[in-house]
DSSP file (Angstrom, degrees, kcal/mol; ACC not computed):
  #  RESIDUE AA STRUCTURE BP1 BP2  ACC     N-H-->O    O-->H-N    N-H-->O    O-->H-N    TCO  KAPPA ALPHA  PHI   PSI    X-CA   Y-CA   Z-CA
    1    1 A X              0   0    0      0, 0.0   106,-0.1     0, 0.0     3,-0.1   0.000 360.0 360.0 360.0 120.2  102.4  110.3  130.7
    2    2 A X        -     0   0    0    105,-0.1   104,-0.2     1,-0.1   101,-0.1  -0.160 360.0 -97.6 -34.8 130.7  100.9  109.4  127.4
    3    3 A X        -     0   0    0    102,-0.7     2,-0.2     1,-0.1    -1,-0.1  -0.295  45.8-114.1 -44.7 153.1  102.4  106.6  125.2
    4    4 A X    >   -     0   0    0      1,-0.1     3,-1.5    -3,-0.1   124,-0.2  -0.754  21.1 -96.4-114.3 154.7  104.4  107.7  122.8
    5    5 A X  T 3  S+     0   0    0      1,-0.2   124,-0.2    -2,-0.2   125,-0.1  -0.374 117.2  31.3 -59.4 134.3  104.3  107.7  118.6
    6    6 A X  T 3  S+     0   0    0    122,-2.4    -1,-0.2     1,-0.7     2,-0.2   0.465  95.4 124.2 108.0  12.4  106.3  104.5  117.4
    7    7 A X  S <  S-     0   0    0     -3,-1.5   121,-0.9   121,-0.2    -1,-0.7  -0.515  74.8-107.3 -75.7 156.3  105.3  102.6  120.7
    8    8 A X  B     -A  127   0A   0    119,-0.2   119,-0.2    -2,-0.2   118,-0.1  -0.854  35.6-114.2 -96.4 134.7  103.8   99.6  120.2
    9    9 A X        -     0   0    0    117,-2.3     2,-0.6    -2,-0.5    96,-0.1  -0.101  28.6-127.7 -61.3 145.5  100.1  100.0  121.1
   10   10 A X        -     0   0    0     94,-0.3     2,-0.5    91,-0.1    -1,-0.1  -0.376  28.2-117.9 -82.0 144.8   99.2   97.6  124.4
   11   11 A X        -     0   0    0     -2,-0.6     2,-0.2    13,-0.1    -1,-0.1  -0.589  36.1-176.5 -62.3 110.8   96.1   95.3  123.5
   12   12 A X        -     0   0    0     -2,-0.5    12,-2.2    10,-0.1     2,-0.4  -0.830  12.9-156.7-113.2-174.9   92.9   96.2  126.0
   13   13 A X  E     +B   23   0B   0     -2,-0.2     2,-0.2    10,-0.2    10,-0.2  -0.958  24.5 165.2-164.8 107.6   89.6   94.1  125.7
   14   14 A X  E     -B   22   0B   0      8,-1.0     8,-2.7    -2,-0.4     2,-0.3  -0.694  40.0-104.8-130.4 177.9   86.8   96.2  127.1
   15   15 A X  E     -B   21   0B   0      6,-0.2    78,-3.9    -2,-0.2     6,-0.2  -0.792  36.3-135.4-112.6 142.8   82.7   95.5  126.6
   16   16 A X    >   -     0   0    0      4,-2.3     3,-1.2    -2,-0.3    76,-0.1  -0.269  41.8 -80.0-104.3-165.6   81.2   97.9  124.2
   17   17 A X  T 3  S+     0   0    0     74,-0.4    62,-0.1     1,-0.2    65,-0.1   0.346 128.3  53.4-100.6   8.2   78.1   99.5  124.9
   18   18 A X  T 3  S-     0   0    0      2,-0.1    -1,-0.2    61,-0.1    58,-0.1   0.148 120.9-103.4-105.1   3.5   75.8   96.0  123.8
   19   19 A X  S <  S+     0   0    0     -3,-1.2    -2,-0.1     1,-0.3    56,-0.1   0.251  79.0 136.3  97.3 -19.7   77.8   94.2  125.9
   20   20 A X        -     0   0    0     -5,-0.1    -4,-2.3     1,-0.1     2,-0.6  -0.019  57.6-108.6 -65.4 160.1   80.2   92.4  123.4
   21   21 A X  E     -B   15   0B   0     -6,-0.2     2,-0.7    71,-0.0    -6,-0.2  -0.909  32.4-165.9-108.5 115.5   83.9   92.2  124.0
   22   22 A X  E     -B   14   0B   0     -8,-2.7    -8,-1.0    -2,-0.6     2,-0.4  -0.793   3.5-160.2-104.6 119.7   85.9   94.3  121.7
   23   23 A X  E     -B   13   0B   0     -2,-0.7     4,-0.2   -10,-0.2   -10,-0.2  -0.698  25.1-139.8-101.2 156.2   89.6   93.7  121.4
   24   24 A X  S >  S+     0   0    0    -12,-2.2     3,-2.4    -2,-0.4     4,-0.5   0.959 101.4  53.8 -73.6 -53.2   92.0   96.0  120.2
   25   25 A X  G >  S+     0   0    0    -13,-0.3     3,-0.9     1,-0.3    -1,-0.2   0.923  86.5  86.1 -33.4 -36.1   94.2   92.8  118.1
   26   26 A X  G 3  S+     0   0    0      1,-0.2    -1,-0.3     3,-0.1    -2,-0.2   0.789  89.6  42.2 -51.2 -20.9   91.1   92.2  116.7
   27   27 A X  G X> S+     0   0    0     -3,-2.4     4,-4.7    -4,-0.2     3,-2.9   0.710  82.1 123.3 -77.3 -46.4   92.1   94.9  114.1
   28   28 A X  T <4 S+     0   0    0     -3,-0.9    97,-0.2    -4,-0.5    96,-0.1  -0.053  78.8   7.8  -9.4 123.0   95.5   94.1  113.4
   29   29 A X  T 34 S+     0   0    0     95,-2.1    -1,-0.3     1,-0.2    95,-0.1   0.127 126.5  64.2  47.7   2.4   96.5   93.3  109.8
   30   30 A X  T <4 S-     0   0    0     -3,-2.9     2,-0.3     1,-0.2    -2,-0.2   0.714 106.8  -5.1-133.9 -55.6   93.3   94.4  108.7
   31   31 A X     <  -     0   0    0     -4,-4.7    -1,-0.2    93,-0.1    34,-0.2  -0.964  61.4-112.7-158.3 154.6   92.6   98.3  109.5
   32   32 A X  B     -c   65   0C   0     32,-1.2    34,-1.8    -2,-0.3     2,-0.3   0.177  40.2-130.3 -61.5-172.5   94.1  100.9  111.0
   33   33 A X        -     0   0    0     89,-1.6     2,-0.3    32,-0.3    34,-0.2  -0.868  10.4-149.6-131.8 166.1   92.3  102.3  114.5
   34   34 A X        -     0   0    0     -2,-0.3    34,-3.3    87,-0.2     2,-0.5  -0.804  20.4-162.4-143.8 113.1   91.4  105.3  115.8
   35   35 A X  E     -dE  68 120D   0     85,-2.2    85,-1.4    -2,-0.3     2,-0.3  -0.865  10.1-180.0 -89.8 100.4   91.6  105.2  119.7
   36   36 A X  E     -dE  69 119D   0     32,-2.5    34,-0.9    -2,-0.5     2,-0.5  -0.724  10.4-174.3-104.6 165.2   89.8  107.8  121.4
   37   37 A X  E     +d   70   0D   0     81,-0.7     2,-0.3    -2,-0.3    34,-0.2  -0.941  16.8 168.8-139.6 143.5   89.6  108.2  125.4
   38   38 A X        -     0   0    0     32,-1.6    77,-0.4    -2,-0.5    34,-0.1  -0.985  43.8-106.5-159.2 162.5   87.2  111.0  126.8
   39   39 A X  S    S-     0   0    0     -2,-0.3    33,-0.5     1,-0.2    76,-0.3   0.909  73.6 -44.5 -36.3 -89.4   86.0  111.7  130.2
   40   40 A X        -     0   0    0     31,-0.2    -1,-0.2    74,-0.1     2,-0.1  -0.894  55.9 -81.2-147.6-177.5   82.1  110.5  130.3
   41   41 A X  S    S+     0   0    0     -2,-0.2     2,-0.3     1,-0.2    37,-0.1  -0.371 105.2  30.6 -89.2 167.1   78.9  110.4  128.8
   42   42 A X  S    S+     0   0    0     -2,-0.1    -1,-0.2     1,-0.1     0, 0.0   0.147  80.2 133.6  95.9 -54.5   76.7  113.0  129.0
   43   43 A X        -     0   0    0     -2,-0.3     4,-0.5     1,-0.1    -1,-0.1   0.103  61.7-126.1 -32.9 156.9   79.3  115.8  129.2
   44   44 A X  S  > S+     0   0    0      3,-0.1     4,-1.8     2,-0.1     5,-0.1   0.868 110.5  40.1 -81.7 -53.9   78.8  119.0  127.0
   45   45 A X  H  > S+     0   0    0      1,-0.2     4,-2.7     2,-0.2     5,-0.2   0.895 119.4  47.4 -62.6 -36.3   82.5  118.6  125.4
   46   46 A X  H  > S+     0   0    0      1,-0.3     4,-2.5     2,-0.2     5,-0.5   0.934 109.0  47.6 -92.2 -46.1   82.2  115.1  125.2
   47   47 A X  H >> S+     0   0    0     -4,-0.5     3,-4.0     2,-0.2     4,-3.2   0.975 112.4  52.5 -44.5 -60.2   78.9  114.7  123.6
   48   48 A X  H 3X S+     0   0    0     -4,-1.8     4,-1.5     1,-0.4    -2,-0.2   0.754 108.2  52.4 -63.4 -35.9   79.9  117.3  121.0
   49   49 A X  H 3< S+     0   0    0     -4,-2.7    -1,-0.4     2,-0.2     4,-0.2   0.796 113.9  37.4 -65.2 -15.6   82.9  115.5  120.3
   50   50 A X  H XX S+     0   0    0     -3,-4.0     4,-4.1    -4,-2.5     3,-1.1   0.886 115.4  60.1 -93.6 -36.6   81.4  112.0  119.6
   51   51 A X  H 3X S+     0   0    0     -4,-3.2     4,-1.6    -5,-0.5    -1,-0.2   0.859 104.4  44.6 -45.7 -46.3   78.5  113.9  118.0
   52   52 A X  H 3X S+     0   0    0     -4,-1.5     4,-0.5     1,-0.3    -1,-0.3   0.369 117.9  47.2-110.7 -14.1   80.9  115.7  115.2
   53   53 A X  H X4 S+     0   0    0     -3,-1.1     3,-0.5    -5,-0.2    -1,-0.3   0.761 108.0  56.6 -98.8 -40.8   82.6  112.0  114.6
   54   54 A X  H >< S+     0   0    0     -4,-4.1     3,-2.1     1,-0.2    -2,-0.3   0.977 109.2  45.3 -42.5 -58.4   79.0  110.7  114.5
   55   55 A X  H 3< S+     0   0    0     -4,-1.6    -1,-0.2     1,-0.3    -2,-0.2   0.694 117.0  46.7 -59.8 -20.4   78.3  113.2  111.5
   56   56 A X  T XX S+     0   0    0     -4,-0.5     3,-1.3    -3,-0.5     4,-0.7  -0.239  80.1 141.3-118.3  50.5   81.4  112.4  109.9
   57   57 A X  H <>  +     0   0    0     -3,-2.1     4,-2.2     1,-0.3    -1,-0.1   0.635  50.2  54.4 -66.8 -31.7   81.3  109.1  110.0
   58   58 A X  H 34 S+     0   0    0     -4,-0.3    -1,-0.3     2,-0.2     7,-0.1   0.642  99.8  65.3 -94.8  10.4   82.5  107.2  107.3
   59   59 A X  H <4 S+     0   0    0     -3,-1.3    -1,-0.2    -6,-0.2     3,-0.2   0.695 115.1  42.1 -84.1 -26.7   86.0  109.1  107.3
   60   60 A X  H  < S+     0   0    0     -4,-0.7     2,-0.5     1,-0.2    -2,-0.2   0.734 120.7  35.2 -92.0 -27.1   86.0  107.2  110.8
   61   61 A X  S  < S+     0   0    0     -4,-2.2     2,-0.3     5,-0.1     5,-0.2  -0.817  83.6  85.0-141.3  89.0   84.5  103.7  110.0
   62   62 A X  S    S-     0   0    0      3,-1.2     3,-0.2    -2,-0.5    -3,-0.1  -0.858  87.5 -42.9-169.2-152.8   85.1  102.0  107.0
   63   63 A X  S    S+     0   0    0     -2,-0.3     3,-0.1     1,-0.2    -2,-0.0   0.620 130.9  35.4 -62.0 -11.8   87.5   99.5  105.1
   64   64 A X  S    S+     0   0    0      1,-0.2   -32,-1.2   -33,-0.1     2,-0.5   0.686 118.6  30.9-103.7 -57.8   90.4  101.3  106.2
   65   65 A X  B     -c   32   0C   0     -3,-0.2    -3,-1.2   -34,-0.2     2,-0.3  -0.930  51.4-155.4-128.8 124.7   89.8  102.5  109.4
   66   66 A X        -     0   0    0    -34,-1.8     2,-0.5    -2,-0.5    -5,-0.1  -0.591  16.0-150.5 -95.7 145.1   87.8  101.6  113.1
   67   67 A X        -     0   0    0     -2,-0.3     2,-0.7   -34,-0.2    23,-0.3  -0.955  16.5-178.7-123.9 114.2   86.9  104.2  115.5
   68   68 A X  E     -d   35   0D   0    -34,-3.3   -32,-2.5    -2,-0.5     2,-0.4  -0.890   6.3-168.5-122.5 129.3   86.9  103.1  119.0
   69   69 A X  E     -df  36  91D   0     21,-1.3    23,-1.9    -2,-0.7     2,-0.3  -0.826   5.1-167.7-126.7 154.1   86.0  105.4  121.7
   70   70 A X  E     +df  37  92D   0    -34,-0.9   -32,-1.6    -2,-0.4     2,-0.2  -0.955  11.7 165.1-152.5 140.5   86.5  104.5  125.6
   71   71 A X  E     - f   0  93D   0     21,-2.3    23,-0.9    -2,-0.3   -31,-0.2  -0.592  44.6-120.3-148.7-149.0   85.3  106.1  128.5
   72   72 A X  S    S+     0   0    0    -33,-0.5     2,-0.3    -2,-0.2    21,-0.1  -0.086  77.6 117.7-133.8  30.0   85.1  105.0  132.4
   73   73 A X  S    S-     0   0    0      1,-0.1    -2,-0.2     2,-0.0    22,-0.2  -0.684  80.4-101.4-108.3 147.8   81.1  105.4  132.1
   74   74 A X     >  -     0   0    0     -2,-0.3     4,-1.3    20,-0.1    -1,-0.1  -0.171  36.0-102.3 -19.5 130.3   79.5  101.7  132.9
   75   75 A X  H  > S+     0   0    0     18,-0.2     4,-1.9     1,-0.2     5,-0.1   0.815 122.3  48.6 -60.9 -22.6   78.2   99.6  129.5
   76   76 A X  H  > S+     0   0    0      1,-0.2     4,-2.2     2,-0.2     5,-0.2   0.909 107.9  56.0 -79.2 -36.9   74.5  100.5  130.2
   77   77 A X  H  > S+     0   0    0      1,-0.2     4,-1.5     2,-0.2    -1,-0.2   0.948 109.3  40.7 -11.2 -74.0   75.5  103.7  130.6
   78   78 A X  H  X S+     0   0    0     -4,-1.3     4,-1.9     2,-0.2     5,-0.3   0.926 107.7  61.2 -44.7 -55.9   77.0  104.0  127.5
   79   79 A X  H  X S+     0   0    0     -4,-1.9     4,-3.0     1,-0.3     3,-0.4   0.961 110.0  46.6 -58.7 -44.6   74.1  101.9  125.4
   80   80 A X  H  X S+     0   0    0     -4,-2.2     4,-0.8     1,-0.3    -1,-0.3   0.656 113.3  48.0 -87.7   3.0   71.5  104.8  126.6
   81   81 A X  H  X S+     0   0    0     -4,-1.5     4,-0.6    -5,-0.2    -1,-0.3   0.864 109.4  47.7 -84.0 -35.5   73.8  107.4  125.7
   82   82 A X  H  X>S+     0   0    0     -4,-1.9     4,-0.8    -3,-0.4     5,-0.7   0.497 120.0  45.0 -88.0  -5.5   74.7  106.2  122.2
   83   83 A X  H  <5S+     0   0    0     -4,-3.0    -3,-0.1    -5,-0.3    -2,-0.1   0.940 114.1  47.9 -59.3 -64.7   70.7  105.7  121.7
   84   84 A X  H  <5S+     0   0    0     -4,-0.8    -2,-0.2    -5,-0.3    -3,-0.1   0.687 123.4  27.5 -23.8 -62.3   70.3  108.5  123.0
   85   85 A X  H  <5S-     0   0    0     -4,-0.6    -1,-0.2     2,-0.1    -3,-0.1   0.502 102.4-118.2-104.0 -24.0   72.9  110.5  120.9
   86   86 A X  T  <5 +     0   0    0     -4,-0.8     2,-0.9     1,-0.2    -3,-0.2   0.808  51.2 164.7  61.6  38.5   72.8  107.8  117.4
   87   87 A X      < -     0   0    0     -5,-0.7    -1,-0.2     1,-0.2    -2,-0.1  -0.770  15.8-175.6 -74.3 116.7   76.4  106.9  117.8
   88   88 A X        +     0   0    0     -2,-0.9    -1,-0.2     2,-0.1     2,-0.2   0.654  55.4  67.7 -85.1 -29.5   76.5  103.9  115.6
   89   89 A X  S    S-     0   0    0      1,-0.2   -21,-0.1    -3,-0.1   -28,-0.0  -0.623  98.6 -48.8-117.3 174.2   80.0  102.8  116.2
   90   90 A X        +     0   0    0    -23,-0.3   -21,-1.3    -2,-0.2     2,-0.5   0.302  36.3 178.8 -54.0 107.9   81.9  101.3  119.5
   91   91 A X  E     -f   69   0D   0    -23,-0.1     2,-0.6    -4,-0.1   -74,-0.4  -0.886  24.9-165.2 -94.6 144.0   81.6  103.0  123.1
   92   92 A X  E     -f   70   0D   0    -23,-1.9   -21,-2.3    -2,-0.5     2,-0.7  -0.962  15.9-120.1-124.6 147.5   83.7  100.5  124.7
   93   93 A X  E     -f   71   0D   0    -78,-3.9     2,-3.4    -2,-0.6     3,-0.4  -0.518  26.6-179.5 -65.0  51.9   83.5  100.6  128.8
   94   94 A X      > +     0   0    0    -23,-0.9     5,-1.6    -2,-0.7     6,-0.2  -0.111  60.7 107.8 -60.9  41.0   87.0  101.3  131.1
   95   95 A X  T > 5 +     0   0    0     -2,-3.4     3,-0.8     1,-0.2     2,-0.4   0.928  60.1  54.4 -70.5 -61.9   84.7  100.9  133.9
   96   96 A X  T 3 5S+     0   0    0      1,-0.5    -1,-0.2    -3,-0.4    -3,-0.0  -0.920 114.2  28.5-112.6 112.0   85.5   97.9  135.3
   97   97 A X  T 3 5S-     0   0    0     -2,-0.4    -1,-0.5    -3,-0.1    -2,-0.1  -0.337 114.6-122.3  35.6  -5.6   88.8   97.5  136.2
   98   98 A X  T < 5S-     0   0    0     -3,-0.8    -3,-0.2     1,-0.1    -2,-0.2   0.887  84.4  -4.3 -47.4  97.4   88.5  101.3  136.5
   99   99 A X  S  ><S+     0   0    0     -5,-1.6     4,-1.4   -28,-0.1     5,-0.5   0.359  90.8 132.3 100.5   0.7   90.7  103.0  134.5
  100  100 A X  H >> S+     0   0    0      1,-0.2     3,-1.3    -6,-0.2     4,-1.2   0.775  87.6  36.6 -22.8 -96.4   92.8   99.5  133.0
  101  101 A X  H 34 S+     0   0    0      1,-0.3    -1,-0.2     2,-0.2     5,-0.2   0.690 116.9  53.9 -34.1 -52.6   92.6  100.7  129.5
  102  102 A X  H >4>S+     0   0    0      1,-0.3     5,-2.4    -8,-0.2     3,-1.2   0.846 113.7  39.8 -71.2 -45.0   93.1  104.6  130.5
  103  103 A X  H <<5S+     0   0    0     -4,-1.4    -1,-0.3    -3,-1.3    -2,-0.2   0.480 107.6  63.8 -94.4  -9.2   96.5  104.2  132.6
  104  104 A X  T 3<5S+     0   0    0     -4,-1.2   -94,-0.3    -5,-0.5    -1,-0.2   0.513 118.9  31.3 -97.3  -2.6   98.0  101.4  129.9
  105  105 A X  T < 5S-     0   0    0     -3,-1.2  -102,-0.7    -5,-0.2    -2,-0.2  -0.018 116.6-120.8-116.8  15.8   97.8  104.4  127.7
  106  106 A X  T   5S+     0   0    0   -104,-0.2    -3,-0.3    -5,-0.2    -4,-0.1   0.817  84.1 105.8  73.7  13.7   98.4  107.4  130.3
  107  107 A X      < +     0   0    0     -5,-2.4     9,-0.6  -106,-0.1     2,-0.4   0.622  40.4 124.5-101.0 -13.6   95.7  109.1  130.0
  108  108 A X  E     -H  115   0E   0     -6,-0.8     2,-0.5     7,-0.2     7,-0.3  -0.473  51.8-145.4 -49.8 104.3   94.0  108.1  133.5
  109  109 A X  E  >> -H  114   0E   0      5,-1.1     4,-2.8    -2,-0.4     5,-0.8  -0.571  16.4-172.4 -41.7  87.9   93.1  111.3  135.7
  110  110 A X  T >45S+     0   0    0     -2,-0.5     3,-2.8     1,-0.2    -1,-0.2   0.933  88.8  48.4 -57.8 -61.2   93.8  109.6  139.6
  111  111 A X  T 345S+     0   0    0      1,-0.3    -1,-0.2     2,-0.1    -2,-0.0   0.613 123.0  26.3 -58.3 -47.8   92.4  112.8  140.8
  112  112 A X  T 345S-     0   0    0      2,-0.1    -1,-0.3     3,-0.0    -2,-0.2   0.450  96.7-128.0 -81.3 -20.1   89.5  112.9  138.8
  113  113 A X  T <<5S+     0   0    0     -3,-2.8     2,-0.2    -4,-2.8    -3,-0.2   0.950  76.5  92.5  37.0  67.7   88.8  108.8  138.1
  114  114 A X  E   <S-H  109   0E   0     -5,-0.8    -5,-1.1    -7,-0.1    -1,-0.2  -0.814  77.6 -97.4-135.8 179.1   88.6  109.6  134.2
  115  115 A X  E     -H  108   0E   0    -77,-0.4     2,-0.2   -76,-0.3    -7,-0.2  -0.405  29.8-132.6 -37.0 153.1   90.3  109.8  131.3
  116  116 A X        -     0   0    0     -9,-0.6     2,-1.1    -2,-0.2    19,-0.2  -0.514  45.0 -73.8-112.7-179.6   91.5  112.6  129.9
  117  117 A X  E    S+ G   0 134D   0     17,-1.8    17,-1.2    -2,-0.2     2,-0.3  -0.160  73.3 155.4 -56.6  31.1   91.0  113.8  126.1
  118  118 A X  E     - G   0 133D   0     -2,-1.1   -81,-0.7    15,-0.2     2,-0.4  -0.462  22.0-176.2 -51.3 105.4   93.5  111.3  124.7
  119  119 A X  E     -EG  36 132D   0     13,-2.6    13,-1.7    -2,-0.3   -83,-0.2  -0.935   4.5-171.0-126.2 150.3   93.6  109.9  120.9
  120  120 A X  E     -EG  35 131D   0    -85,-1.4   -85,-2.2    -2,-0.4     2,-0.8  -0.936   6.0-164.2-146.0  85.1   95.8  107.3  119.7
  121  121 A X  E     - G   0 130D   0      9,-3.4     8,-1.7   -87,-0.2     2,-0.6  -0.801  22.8-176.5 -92.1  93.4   95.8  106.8  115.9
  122  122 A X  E     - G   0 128D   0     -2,-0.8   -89,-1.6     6,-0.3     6,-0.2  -0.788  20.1-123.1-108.4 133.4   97.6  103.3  115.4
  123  123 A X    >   -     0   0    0      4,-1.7     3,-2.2    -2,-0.6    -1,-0.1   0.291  30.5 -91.9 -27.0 153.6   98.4  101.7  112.6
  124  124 A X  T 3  S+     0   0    0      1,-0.2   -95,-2.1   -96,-0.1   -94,-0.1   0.782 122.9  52.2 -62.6 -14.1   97.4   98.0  111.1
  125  125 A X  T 3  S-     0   0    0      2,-0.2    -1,-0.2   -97,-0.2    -2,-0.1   0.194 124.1-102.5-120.6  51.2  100.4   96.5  112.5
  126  126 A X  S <  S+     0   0    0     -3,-2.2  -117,-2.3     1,-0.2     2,-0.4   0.275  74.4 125.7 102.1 -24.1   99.8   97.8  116.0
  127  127 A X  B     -A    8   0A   0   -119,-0.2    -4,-1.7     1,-0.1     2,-0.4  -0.824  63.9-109.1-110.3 143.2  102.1  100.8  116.5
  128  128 A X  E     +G  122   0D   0   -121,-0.9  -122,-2.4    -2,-0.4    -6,-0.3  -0.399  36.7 176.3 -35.7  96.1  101.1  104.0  117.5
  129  129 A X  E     -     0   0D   0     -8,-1.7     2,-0.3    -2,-0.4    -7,-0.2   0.792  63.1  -0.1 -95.7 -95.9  101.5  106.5  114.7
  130  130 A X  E     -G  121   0D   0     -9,-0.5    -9,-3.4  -125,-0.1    -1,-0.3  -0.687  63.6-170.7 -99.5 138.3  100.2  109.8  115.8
  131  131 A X  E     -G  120   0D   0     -2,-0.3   -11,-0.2   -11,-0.3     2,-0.2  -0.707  10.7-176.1-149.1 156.3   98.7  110.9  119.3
  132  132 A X  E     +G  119   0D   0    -13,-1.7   -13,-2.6    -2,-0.2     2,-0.3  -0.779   8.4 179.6-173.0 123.6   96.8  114.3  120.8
  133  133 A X  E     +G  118   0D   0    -15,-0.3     2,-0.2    -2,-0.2   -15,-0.2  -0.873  10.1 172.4-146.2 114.2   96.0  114.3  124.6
  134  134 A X  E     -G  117   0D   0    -17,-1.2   -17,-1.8    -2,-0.3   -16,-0.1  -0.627  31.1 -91.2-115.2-179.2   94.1  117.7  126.0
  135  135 A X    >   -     0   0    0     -2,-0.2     3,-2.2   -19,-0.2    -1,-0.1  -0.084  48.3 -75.8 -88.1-179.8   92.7  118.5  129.0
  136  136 A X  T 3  S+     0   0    0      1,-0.3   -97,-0.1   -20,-0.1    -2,-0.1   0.896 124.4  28.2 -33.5 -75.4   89.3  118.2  130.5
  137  137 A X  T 3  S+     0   0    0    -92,-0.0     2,-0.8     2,-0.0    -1,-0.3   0.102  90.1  94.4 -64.5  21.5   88.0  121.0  128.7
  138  138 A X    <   -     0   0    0     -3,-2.2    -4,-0.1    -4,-0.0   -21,-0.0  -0.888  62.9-150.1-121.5 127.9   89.6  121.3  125.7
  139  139 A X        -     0   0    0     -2,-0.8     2,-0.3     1,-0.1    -4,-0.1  -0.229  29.2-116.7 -78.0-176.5   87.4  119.3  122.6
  140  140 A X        -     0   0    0     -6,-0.1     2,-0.9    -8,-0.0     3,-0.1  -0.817  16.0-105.0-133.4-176.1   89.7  118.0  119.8
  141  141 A X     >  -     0   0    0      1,-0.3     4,-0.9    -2,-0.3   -92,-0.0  -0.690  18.9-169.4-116.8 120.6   90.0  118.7  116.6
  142  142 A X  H >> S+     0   0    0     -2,-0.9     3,-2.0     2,-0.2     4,-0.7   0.783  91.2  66.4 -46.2 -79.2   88.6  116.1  114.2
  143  143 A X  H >> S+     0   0    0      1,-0.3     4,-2.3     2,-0.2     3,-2.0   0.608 102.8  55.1  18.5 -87.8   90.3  118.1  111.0
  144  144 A X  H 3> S+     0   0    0      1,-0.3     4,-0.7     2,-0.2    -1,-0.3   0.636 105.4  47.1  -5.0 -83.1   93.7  116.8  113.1
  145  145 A X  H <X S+     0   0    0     -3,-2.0     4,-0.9    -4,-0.9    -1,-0.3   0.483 109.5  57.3 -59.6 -32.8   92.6  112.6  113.2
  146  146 A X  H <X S+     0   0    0     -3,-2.0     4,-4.1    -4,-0.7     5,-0.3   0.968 110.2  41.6 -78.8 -65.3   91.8  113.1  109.3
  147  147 A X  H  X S+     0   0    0     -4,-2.3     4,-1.0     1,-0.2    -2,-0.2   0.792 117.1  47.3 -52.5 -18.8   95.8  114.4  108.5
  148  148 A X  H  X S+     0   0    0     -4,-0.7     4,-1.0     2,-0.2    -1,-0.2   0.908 109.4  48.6 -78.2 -53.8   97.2  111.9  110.7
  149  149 A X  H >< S+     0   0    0     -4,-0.9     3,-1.9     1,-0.3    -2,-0.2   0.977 117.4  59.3 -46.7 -39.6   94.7  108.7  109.0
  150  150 A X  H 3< S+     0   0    0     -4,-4.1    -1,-0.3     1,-0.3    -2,-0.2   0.902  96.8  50.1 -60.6 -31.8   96.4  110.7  105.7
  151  151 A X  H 3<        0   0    0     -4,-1.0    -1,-0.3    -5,-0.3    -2,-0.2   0.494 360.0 360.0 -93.8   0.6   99.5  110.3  106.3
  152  152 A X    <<        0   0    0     -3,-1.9    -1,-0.2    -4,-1.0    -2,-0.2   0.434 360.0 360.0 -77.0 360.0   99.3  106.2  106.9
């Protein structure tokens, strides 16, 4: 079961896809987040969603707001995908632990060892404002992540 809006969000501290440690706090008083979980890299759904955030990128990344996106795919993995793809901003790695980050928000798939479609929009001081978790196959809707960002 997903965390719920008005939870306070737990802190993970995963490796991004250059190898750096990104922490979640690190954001805290400073800009709100947008926490996304997807399956792997590679995928048809999954590319197409990080693609369509690539292209609209600066609604996603800027003084305001971080986009962090998490998957259970390996950091080298990751690097050659966002090369690969021109994702400019964070793949961070829930490899190792496997699944940490994904089950500290609910979204971990035992059966499957992924994530599931999970976003998490939280606020700057940490709590969970608005949330969306679909199933393997189901993309999300950016449109969605824009009214929620509006309404902080």
């Amino acid at each position: 079961m997903a965390i719920e809006v008005g939870t306070k969000a737990p802190d993970i501290e995963l490796k991004n896809q250059h190898g750096e440690l990104v922490r979640l706090s690190d954001f805290r008083g400073e800009k709100s987040v947008v926490l996304l979980f997807y399956p792997f890299a590679f995928t048809g759904v999954c590319t197409g969603e990080l693609c369509a955030l690539r292209d609209e990128l600066p609604k996603f990344v800027n003084d305001d707001v971080q986009l962090l996106a998490v998957s259970n795919d390996s950091p080298f993995s990751l690097r050659v995908f966002a090369e690969q793809e021109g994702l400019e901003y964070p793949l961070l790695s829930d490899f190792w632990p496997h699944g940490e980050a994904s089950r500290a928000y609910g979204v971990f798939d035992e059966e499957k060892g992924c994530a599931v479609r999970g976003t998490f929009i939280i606020d700057k001081e940490g709590v969970v404002r608005w949330t969306v978790v679909n199933g393997l196959p189901d993309a999300r809707d950016l449109n969605d992540y824009l009214k929620a960002l509006g309404s902080l």
